[in-house]
C-alpha positions in Angstrom: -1.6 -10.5 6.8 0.1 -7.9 5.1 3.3 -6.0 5.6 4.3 -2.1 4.9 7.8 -0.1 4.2 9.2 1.4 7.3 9.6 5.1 6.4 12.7 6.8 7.2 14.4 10.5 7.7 17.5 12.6 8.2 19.1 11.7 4.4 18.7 13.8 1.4 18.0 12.4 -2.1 20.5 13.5 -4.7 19.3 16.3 -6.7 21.6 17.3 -9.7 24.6 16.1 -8.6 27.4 15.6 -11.2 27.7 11.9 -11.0 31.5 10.8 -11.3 30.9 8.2 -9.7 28.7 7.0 -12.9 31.1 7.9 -15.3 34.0 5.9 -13.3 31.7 2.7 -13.6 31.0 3.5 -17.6 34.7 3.6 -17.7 35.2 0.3 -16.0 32.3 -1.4 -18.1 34.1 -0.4 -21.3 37.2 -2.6 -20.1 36.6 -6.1 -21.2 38.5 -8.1 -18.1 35.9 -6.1 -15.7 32.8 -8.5 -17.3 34.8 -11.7 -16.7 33.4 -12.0 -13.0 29.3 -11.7 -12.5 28.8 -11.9 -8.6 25.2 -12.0 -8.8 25.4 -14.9 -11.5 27.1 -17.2 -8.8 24.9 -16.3 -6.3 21.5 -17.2 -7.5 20.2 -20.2 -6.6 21.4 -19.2 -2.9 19.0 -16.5 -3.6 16.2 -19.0 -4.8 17.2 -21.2 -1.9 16.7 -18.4 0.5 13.5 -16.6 -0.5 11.6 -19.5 -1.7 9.7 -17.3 -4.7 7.1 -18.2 -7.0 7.5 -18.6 -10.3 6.4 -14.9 -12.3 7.2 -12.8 -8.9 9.0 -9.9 -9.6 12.5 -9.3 -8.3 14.6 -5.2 -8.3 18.2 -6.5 -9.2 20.1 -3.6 -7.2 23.1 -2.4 -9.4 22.4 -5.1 -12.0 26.1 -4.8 -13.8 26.2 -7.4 -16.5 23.1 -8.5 -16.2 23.9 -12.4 -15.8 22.4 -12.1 -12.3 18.9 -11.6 -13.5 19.1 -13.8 -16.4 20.4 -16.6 -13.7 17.0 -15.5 -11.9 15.2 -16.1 -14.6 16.2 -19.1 -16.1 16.6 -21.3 -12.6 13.9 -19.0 -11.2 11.1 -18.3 -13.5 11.1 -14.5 -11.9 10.4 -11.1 -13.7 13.3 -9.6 -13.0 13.8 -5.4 -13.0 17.5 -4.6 -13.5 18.7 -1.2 -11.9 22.2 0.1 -12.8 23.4 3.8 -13.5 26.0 3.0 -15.8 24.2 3.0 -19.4 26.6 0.3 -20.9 27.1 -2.3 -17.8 24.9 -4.7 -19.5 26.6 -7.7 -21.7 25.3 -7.3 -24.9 23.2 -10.5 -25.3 21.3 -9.6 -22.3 20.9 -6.6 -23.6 19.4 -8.1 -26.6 17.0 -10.2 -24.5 15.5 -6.8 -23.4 13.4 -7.3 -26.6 13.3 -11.0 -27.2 12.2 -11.5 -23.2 10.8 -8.2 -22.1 8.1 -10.2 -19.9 11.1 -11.2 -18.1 13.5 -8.9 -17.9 13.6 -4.7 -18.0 16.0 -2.5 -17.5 16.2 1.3 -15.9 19.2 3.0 -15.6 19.3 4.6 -11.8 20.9 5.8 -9.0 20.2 3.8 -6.1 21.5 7.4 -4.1 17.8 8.2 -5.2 14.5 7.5 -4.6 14.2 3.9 -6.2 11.6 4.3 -8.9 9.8 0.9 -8.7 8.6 -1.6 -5.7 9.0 -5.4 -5.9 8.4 -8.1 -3.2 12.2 -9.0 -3.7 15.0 -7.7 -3.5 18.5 -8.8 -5.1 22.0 -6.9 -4.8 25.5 -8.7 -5.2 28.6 -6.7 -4.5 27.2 -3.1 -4.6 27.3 -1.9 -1.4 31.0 -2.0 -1.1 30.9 0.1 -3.8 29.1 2.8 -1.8 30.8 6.1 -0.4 30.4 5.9 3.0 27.9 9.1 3.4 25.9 7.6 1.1 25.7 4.2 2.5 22.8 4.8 4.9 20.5 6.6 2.3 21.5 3.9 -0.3 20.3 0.8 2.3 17.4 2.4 3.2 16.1 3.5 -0.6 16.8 -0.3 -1.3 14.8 -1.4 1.7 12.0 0.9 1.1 11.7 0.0 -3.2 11.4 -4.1 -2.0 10.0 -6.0 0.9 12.6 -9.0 0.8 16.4 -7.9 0.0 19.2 -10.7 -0.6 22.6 -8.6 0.1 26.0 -10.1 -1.1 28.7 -7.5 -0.1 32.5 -7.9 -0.8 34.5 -7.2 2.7 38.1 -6.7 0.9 39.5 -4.6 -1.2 38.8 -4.7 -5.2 41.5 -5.3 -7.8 39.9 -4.0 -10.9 40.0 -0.6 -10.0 43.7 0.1 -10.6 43.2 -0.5 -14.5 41.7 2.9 -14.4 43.3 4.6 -11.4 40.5 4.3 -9.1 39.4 3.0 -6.2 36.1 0.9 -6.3 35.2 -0.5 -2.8 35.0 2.3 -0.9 33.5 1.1 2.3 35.0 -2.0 3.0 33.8 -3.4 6.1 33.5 -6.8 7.8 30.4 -9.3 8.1 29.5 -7.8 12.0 29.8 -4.2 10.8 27.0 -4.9 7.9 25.1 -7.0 10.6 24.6 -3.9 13.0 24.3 -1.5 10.2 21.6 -3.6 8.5 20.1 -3.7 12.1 20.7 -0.1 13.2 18.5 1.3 10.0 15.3 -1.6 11.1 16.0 -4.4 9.4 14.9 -7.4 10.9 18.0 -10.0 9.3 16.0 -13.6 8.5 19.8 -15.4 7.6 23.4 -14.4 7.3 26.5 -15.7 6.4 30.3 -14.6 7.0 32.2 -15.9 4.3 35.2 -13.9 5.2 36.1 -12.2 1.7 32.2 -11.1 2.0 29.2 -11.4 3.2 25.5 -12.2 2.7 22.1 -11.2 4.7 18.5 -11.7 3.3 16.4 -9.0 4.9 13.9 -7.1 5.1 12.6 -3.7 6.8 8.7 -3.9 6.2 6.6 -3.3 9.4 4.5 -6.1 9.4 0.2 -6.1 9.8 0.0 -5.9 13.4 2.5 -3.0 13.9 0.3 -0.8 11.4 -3.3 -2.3 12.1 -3.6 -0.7 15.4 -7.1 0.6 15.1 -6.9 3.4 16.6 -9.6 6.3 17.0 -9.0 9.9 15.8 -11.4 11.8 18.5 -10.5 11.2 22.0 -13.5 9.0 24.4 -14.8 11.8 25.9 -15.6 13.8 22.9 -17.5 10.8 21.2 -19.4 10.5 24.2 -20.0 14.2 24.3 -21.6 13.8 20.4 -23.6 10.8 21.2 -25.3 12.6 24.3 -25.7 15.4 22.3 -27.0 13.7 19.4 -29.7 11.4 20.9 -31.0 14.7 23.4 -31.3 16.3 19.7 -34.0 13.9 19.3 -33.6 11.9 15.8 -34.9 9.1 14.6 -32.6 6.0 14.5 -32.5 3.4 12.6 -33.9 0.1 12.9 -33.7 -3.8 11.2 -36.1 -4.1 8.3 -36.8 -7.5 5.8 -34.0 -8.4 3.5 -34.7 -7.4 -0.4 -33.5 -7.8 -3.5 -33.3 -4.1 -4.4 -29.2 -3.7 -5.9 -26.9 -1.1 -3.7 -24.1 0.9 -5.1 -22.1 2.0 -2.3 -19.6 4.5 -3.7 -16.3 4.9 -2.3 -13.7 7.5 -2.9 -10.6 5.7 -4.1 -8.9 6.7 -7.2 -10.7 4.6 -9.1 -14.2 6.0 -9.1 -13.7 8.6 -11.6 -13.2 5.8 -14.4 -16.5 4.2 -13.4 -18.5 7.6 -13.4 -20.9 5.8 -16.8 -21.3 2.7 -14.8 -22.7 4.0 -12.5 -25.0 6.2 -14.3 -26.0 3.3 -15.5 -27.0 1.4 -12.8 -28.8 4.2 -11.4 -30.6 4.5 -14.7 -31.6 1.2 -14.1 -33.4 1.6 -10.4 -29.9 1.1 -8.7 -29.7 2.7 -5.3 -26.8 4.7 -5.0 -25.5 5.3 -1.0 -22.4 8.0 -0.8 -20.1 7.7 2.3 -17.9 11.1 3.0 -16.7 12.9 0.2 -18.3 10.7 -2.5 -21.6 12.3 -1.3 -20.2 16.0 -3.3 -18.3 13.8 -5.9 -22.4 12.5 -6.6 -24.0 15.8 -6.8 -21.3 17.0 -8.8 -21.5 15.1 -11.7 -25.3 15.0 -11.8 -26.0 12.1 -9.5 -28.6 12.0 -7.4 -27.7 10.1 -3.8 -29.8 7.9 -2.2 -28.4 7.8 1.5 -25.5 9.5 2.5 -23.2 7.1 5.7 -21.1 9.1 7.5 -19.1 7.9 10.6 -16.2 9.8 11.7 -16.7 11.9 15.2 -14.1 15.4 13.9 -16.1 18.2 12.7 -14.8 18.6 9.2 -17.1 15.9 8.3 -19.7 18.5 8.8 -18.9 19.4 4.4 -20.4 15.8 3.4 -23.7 16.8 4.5 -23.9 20.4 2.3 -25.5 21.3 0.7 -29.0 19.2 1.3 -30.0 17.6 -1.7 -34.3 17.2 -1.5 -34.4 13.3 -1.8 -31.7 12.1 0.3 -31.5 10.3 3.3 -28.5 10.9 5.9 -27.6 8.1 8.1 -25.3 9.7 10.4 -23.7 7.7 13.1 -24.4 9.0 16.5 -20.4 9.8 17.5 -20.1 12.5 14.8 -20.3 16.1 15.7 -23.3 17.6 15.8 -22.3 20.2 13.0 -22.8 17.2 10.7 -26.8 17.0 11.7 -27.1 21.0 11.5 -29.9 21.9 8.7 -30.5 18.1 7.9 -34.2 17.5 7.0 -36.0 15.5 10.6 -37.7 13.2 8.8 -35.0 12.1 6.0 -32.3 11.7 9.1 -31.3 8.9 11.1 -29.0 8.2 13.6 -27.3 4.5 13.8 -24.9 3.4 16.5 -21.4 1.8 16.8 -21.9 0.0 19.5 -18.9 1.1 20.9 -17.9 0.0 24.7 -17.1 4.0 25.2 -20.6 4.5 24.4 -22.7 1.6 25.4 -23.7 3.0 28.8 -25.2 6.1 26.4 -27.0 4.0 24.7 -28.5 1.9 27.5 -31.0 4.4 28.7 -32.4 5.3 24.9 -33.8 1.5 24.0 -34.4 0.3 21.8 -30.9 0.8 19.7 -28.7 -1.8 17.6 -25.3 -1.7 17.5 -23.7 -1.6 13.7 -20.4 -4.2 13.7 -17.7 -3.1 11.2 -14.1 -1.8 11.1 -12.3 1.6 11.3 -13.7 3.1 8.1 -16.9 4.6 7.1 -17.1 1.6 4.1 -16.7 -1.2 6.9 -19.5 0.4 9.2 -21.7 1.0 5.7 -21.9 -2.3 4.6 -23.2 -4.0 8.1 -25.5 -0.9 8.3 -27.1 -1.3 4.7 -27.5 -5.2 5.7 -29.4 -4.3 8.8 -31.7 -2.4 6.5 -32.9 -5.1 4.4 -30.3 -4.7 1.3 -27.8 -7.4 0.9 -26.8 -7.4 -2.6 -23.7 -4.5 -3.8 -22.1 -2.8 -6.4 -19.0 -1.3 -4.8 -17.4 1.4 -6.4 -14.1 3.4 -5.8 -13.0 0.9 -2.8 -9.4 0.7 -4.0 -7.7 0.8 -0.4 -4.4 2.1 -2.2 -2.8 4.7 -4.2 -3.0 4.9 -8.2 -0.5 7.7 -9.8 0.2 9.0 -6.0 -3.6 9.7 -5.6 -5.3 8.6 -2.6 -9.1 10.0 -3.1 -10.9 10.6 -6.5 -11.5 13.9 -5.4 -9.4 16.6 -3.1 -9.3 15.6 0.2 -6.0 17.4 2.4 -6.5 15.6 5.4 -4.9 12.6 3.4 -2.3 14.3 1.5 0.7 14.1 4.5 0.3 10.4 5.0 3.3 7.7 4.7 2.8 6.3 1.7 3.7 1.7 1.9 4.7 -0.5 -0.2 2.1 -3.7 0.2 2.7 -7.0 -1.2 -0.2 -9.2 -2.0 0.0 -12.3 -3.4 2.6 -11.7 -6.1 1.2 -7.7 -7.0 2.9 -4.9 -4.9 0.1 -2.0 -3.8 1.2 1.7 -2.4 -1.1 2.3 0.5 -1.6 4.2 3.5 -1.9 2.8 6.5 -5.3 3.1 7.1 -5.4 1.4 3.7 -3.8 -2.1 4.9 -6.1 -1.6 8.3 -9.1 -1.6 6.1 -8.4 -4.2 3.8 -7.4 -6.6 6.7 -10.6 -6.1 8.3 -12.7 -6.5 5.1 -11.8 -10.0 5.6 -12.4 -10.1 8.8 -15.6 -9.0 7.7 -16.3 -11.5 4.7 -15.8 -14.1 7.2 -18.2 -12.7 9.7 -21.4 -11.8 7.5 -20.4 -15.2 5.7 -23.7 -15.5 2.9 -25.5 -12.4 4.0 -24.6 -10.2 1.2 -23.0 -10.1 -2.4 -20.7 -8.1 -3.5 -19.2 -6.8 -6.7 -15.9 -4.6 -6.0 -15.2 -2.5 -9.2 -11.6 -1.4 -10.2 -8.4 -3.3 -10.1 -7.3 -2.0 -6.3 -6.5 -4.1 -3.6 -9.5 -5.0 -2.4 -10.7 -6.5 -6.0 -7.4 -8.0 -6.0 -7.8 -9.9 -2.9 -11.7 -11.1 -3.7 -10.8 -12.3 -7.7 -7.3 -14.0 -6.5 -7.8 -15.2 -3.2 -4.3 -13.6 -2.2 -3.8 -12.7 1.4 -2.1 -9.9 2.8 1.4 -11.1 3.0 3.2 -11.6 6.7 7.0 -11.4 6.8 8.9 -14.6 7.1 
């Protein structure tokens, strides 16, 4: 199963700070004796030995100096390795040339690690940084590292450097023994996997990644009583409910709202040109009407009354299959004979539900797409186009469309097989239980999952959600 970033507060990013601390380091990589010694170079196949990677997984090389660390992870390794340094010149200069000759390899972007860490890898490499580190800046500095990659390998120097003098300065800064990195490391969440005390430094491989079970909680967003309070009020309303028909081979589109749907608008067309149905869940039912598509059904699940905006305005050949815990705002001015309740089968609700036979329950997850697909199959259709079901960010957007309630959310790092996804953690929830899923309808439907999200990512690779370890 799959892991996600802890998030963190109570440190500010830098923000247009004069960095002297960049142009001490340009100073010292201008001084030829200063390259002679390449920490990370020596410590690579401990590295390898430690994480166990797979040849082509990418690795952030953390204040990357010379460069012959990542090479070393290359070679022995077979890894992509990104190299992070804020000194422009630390790089020897035939590595620097392989930046060309091997850019499937190796890259280079010149950071501050004081700041928001502009990429996410599964790993994680840093050799003799830390030490380097001002002490007010050590915290933010661990925890951007830990956020930007799920598996960190930490080398850190517990004396004092020798280099520094050349220019007048100081370079280790906070200079600290092995048990004082050990509860540091621990004190910010990082669970340590193996450590060493080497005396003249140190070395931990970590990592501070919640793992599946801590964020698949699957947990409801109305309290008990008010879903029971819609479902009373919703079956005394009188509405038709749905009910098992013959399996046919009429295709579905079932149109979610990630990010991707807007780059699959003509495909869809398409298939509705061609007889397609097209079913709309949430917001993707106003994303339809919007651009000139004509919904089918419209699946809603969620019990708060905002929902109550996917079902305006009425379009004149849509059906609404509204499940019976959503607030009754959603039925309001819905057409009797086009509208049908269906039923979680909740335990909160099954009492309900006893004395309004005959009803069947709909299996599924937490989210409207996991209750829509079980639904549709239950009506006879078992063969899916699947559009905008992404289950993570693209460019920082969660939705194809506007939709606030989403916009506050932590945003997680996600490793899957060897790609890295940004989610929420809804996002992880859902694409966990979409396998649960899989497994439990088995042969009972086909689907095609459009886009290059998680979810497609997890049905054309095989990959799993990744556990810690």
């Amino acid at each position: 199963m799959k892991s996600g970033a802890v998030g963190w507060t109570g440190f500010a990013p830098v923000v247009n700070v004069v960095n002297v601390e960049q142009a001490k380091y340009e100073r010292m990589w201008a001084l030829p004796a200063y390259r002679h010694v390449a920490p990370g170079e020596h410590s690579a196949t401990l590295f390898l030995a430690q994480a166990k990677p797979k040849k082509g997984a990418e690795v952030i090389d953390f204040g990357a100096g010379t460069g012959r660390g990542a090479l070393a992870l290359t070679l022995f390794g077979g890894l992509k390795v990104h190299m992070l340094d804020f000194a422009a010149n630390c790089l020897d200069e035939d590595v620097r040339q392989m930046l060309e000759t091997q850019s499937h390899a190796l890259t280079f972007t010149q950071a501050d690690l004081r700041c928001d860490i502009p990429l996410t890898a599964p790993y994680g490499y840093c050799t003799d940084v830390m030490e380097h580190i001002e002490p007010k800046w050590v915290d933010g500095v661990l925890k951007n590292i830990l956020q930007a990659a799920q598996h960190v390998f930490f080398q850190i120097a517990s004396e004092d450097d020798v280099m520094g003098a050349q220019v007048g300065e100081k370079l280790h800064l906070s200079v600290h023994p092995y048990q004082w990195w050990h509860d540091k490391l621990q004190s910010i969440g990082a669970l340590i996997h193996w450590s060493q005390d080497y005396g003249s430094h140190c070395q931990f491989y970590v990592t501070a990644w919640k793992d599946a079970p801590s964020l698949i909680k699957g947990e409801i967003n109305t309290g008990e009583e008010q879903i029971r309070a819609n479902v009373r009020a919703n079956l005394a309303a009188g509405w038709n409910q749905v009910h098992p028909h013959d399996t046919n081979d009429t295709e579905v589109m079932l149109v979610a709202g990630g990010p991707s749907l807007s780059s699959q608008l003509e495909k869809i067309r398409e298939l509705r040109r061609l007889g397609a149905k097209l079913v709309t869940v949430n917001g993707t039912y106003n994303w339809a009407l919007d651009n000139g598509l004509q919904p089918s059904a419209q699946v809603i699940v969620d019990a708060r009354a905002f929902n109550a905006r996917f079902t305006k305005p009425v379009h004149p050949t849509c059906k609404y299959l509204i499940a019976s815990q959503c607030d009754p705002s959603v039925l309001e001015g819905l057409p009797p004979d086009r509208t049908y309740l269906w039923h979680t089968g909740a335990e909160a609700i099954a009492d309900i539900l006893q004395d309004h036979q005959p009803w069947w329950p709909i299996p599924g997850g937490s989210t409207v797409i996991l209750r829509a697909i079980p639904l549709l199959r239950m009506l006879g259709f078992k063969r899916f186009h699947i559009f905008g079901f992404d289950s993570c960010l693209t460019d920082d957007l969660h939705h194809a469309y506007a939709q606030p309630e989403n916009d506050q959310e932590l945003v997680i790092p996600v490793t899957c097989g060897e790609r890295v996804f940004r989610c929420h953690a809804w996002m992880v929830s859902q694409a966990q239980q979409f396998q649960d899923l899989v497994r439990f309808l088995g042969d009972e439907f086909e689907a095609c999952v459009y886009g290059d999200g998680l979810i497609a990512h997890i049905l054309e690779t095989g990959a799993q959600l990744s556990e810690m370890h």
